[in-house]
C-alpha positions in Angstrom: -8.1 8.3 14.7 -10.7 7.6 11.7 -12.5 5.1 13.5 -14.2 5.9 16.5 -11.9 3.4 19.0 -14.3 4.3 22.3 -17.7 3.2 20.6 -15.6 0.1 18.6 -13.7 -1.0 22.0 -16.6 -2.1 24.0 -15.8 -5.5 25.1 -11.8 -5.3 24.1 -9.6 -6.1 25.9 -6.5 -3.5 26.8 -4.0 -6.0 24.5 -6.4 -6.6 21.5 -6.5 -2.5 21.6 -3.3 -2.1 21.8 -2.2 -4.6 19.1 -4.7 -2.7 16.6 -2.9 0.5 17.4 0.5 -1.3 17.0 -0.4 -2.6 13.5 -2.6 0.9 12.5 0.3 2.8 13.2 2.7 0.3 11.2 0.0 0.9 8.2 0.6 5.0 8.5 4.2 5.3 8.6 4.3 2.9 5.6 2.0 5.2 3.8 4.3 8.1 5.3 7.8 6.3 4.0 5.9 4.5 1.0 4.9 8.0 -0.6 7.7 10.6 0.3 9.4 9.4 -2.8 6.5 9.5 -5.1 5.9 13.5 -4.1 9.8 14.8 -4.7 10.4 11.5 -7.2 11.5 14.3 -10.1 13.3 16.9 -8.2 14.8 14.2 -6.4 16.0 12.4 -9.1 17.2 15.3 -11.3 19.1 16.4 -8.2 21.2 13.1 -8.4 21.5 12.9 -12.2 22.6 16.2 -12.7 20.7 19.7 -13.9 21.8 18.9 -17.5 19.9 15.5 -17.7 17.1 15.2 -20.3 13.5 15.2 -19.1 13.4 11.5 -20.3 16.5 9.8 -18.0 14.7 11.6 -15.2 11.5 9.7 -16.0 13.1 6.5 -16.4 15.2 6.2 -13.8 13.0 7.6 -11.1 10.6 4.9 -12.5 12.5 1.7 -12.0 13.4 3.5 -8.6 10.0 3.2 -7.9 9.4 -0.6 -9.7 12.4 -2.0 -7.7 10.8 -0.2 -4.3 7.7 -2.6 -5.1 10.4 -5.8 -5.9 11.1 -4.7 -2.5 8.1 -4.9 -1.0 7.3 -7.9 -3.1 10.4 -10.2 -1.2 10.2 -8.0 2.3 6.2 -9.5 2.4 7.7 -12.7 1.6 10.2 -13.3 3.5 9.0 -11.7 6.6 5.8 -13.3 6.6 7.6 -16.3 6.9 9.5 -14.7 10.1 6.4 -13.8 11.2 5.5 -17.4 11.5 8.5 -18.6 13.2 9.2 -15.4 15.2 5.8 -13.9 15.9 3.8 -11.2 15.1 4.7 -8.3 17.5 8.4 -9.4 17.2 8.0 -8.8 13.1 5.9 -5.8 13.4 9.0 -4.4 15.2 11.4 -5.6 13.0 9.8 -4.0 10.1 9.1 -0.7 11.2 13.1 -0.3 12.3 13.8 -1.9 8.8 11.4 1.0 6.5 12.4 3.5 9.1 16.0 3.5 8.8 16.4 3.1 5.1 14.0 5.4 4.4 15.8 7.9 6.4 19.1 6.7 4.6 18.0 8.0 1.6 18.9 11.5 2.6 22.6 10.6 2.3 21.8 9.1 -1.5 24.5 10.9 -4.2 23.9 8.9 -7.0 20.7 7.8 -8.4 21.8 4.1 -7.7 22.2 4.6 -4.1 18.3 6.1 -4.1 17.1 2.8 -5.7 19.1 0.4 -3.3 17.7 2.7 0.1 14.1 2.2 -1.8 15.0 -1.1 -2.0 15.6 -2.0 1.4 13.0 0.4 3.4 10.2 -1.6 0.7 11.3 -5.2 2.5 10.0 -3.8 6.1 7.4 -2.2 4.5 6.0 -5.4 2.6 6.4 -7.2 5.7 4.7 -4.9 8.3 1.3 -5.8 6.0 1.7 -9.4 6.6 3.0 -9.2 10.3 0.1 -6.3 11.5 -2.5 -7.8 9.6 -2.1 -10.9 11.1 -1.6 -9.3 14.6 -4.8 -8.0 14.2 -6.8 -11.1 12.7 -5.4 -13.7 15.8 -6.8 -10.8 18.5 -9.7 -8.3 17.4 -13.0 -9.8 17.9 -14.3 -10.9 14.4 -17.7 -8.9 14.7 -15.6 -6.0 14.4 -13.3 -7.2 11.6 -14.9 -5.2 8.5 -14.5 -1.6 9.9 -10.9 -2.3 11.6 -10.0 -3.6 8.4 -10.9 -0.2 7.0 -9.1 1.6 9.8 -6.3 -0.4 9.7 -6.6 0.8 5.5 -7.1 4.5 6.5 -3.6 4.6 8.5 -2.0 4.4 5.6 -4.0 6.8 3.6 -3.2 9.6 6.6 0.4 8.6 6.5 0.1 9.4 2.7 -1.4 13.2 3.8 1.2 13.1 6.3 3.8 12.8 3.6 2.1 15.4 1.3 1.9 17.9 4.3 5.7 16.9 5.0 6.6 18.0 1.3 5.2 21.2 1.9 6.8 22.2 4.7 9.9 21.4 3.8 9.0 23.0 -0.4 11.5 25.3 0.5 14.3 22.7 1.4 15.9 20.3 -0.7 14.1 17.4 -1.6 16.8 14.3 0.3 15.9 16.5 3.6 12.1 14.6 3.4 13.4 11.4 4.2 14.6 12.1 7.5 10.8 12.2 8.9 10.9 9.0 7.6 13.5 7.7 10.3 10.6 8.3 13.1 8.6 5.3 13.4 11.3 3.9 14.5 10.7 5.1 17.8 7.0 3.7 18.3 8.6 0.1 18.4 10.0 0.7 22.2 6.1 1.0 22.9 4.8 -1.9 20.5 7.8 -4.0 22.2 6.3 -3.5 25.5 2.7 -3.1 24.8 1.6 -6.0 22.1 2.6 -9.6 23.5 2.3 -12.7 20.9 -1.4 -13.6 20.3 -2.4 -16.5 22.4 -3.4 -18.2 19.0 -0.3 -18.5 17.4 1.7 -18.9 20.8 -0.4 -22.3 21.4 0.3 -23.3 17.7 3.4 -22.6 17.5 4.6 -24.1 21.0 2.4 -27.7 20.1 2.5 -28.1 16.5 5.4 -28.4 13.6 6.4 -25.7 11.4 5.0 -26.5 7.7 7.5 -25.6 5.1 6.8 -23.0 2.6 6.1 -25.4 0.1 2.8 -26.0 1.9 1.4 -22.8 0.3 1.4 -25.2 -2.7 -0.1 -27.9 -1.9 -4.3 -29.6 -0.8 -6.9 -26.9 -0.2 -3.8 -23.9 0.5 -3.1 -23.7 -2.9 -6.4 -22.8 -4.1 -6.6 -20.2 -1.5 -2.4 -19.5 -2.7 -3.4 -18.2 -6.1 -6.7 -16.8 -6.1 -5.6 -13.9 -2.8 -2.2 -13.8 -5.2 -4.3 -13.1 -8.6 -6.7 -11.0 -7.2 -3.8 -9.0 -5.3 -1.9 -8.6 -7.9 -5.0 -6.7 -10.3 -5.8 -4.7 -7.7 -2.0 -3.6 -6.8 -0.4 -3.3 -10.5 -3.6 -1.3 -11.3 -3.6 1.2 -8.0 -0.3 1.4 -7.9 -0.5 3.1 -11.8 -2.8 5.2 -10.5 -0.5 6.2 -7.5 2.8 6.8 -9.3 1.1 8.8 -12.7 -1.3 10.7 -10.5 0.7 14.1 -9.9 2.5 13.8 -13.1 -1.0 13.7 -14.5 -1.8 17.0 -12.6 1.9 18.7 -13.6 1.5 17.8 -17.5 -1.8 19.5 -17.8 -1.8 22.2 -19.9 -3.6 25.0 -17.8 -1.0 23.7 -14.7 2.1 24.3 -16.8 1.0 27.8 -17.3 1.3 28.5 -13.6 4.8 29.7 -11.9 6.9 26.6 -11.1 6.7 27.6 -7.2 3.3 26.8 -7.1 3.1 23.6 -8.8 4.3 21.1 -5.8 1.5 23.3 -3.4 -1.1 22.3 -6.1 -0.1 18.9 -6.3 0.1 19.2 -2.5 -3.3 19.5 -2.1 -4.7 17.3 -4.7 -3.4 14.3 -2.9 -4.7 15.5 0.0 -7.9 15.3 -1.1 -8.3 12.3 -2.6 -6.5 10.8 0.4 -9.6 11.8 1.9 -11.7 10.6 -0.8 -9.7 6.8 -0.1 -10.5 7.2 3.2 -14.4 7.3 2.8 -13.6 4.6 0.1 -12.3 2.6 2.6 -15.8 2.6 4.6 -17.7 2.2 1.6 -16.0 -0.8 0.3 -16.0 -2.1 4.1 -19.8 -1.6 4.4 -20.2 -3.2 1.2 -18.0 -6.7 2.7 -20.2 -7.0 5.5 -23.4 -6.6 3.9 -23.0 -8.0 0.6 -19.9 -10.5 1.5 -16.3 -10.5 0.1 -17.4 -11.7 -3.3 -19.9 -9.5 -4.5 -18.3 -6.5 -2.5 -14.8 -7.2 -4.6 -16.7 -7.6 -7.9 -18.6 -4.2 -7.4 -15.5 -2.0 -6.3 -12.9 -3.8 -9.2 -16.0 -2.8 -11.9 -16.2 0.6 -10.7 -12.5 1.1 -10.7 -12.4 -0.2 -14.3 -15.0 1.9 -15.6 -13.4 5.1 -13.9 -10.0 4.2 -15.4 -11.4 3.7 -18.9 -13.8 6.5 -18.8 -11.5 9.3 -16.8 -8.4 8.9 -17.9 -9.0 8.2 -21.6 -8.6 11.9 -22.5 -6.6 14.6 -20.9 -9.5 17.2 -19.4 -9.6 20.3 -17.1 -8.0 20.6 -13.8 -11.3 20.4 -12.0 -12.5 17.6 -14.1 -9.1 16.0 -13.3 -9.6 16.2 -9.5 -12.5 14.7 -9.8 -11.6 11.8 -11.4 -9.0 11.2 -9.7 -10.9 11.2 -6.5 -13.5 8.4 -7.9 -10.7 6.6 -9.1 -9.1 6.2 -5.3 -12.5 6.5 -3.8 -13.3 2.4 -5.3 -9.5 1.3 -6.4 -7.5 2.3 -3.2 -10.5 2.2 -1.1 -11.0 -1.7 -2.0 -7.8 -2.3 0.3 -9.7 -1.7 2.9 -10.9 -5.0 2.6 -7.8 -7.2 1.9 -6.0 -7.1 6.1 -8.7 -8.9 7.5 -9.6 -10.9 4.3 -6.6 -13.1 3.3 -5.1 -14.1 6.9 -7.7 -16.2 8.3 -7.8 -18.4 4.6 -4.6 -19.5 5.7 -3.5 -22.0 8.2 -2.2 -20.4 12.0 1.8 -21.4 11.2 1.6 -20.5 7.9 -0.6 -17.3 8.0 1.9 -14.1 7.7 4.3 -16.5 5.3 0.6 -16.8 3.0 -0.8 -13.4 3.6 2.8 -11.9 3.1 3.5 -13.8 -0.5 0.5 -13.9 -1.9 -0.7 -10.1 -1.0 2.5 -8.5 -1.6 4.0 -11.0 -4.6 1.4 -8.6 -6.7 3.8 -5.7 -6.4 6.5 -7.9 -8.4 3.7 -7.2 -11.3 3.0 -3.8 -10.3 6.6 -3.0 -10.6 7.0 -4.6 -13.8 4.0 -2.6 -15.0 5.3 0.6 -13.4 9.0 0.6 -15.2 7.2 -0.8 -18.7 4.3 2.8 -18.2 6.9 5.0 -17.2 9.4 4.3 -19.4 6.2 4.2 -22.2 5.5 7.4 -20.9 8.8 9.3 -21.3 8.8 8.6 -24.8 5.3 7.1 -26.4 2.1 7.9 -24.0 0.9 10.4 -21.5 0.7 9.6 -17.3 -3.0 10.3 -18.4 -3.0 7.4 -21.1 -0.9 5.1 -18.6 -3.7 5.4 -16.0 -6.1 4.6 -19.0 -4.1 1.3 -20.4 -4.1 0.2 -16.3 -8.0 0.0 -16.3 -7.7 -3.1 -18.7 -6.4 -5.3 -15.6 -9.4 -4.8 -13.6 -11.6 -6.7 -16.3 -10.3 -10.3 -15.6 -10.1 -9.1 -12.0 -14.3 -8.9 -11.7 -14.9 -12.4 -13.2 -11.9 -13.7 -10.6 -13.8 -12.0 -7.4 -16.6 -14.4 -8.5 -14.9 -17.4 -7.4 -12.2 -16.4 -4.9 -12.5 -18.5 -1.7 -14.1 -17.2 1.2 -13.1 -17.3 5.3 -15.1 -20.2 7.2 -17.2 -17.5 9.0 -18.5 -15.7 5.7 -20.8 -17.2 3.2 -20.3 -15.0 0.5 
């Protein structure tokens, strides 16, 4: 594990360790089901539409595959966090995980391009809702002088599920691509642990037992609503933006001219590894932008990372450049965009009320991927016909500049000052 648990556990408790594992093993198979599709996405796709489709229909559709997998995840954050309320945490942390794990792996059985987007569909609702559900979890049980650098763990699962993914893709180069999805089906198994392992926190199991549910509604309403649209703004910038970067990344790397000249067997291995390593570059990105929450406070650390993440966009990815110089923009760009979800888990839930935590954390983290799907559709079908992936990652810079002005003045939890 990324984050040394011996040195960090000192003064746990067996439960609050075992519910951190729970939800940073929920945030590593979502990055290991969330990204299989974007590394066999054209194959994939091709496959289902036929070897005589034009290059464009294969970049369209597999886009709005991908933009309705974040309307997915938009609703699954949504409407589980609101389970998570009524239910509990460790129940919805299980519920999600089956959810992402069995669609995911039902996408091997996909014939028609359709029945790729509705599998995407459905795996993205678990996956929207194990954020709100583990995040939670985490923020009712781990001692808060430890809440920066487990909020950057908690991050990091996901980046390893991501290399998880990329190493999965490899392995299986050979196979075809719907055979991928079937590693997706194995998280399923780590619920029958988190079932027996995590019990409620004692938080929400004395709210919830003494106090009325508040309605949904309530996420609208006094002081909540404040705290209701500047976590959803400030989401929503930082996911339509990263997830631009995500999705155009390795077609950046395949359109380059030098690439194209290679044989086509040893494009997906060089792709391969360029995720890997910057995967590794988020993960240091993750501490970095944790170090710089606890020192400088949420404020200033989110106004730092969003103006570095804006210059890199504007500055890398204006211009197509060399393979080398490619990597390496590419690994500043997740180094501050990615990495400033390290500080988001342990950020939003304690801004919202007990009973209405996971239903607030849920919408208004996650209701930024309904604008990050819009935005992924509008580039990639832009791309297929007007702009490069390149370009694409250039015009998603421009969201980050009303993003710094907005980390100014986003509210703050009641043990932070800045």
């Amino acid at each position: 594990m990324p984050y040394n648990l011996h040195v960090a556990s000192e003064g746990i408790t067996k439960t609050q360790r075992s519910a951190f594992i729970a939800a940073w093993l929920g945030w590593g198979f979502d990055g290991l089901d969330g990204t299989l599709y974007l590394l066999v996405a054209a194959p994939f796709v091709r496959e289902l539409l036929g070897s005589l489709a034009a290059q464009k229909e294969v970049a369209t559709k597999a886009a709005i595959i991908q933009g309705v997998f974040l309307f997915g995840w938009a609703i699954g954050g949504t409407v589980f966090g609101r389970i998570g309320d009524r239910l509990g945490r460790s129940r919805t942390l299980t519920l999600t995980i089956i959810t992402y794990a069995l669609f995911t792996g039902l996408a091997f059985f996909a014939q028609e391009w359709w029945h790729l987007l509705i599998f995407r569909f459905l795996a993205a609702l678990g996956i929207g809702g194990e954020w709100a559900a583990g995040s939670a979890l985490v923020s009712e049980t781990l001692p808060k002088k430890y809440s920066h650098f487990a909020s950057a763990t908690l991050q990091n699962g996901y980046n390893l599920g991501m290399i998880v993914a990329a190493l999965t893709v490899g392995a299986l180069g050979h196979w075809d691509p719907r055979y991928v999805f079937l590693i997706g089906v194995i998280p399923a198994f780590a619920t029958i642990w988190i079932r027996k392992a995590v019990p409620e926190p004692a938080e929400w199991a004395g709210e919830r037992e003494n106090k009325v549910m508040p309605k949904i509604s309530d996420l609208f309403r006094g002081e909540v609503l404040r705290t209701t649209l500047f976590t959803l703004s400030l989401a929503s910038i930082c996911l339509a933006s990263v997830w631009g970067l995500l999705y155009f990344a390795p077609q950046v790397i395949q359109g380059l001219p030098e690439v194209k000249k290679l044989p086509k067997t040893e494009i997906p291995s060089l792709v391969r590894s360029v995720t890997v390593v910057y995967c590794c570059w988020n993960i240091v990105g993750c501490y970095f932008a944790a170090t710089l929450g606890r020192f400088l406070g949420y404020r200033r650390a989110f106004s730092i990372l969003l103006a570095c993440s804006m210059l890199t966009y504007l500055f890398g990815f204006k211009d197509s450049h060399s393979l080398a110089e490619t990597q390496v923009w590419l690994n500043i760009a997740f180094f501050f965009s990615s990495g400033i979800f390290a500080l988001f888990p342990l950020y939003i839930p304690p801004l919202f009320p007990t009973l209405l935590r996971t239903t607030g954390a849920g919408f208004s983290y996650n209701i930024g991927r309904l604008i990050a799907g819009v935005a992924t559709i509008f580039l990639g079908v832009f791309t297929a016909s007007a702009v490069s992936p390149t370009h694409a990652i250039y015009l998603a810079g421009f969201l980050y500049i009303p993003g710094v002005i907005l980390a100014l003045f986003i509210p703050v939890p009641p043990s932070h000052s800045t």
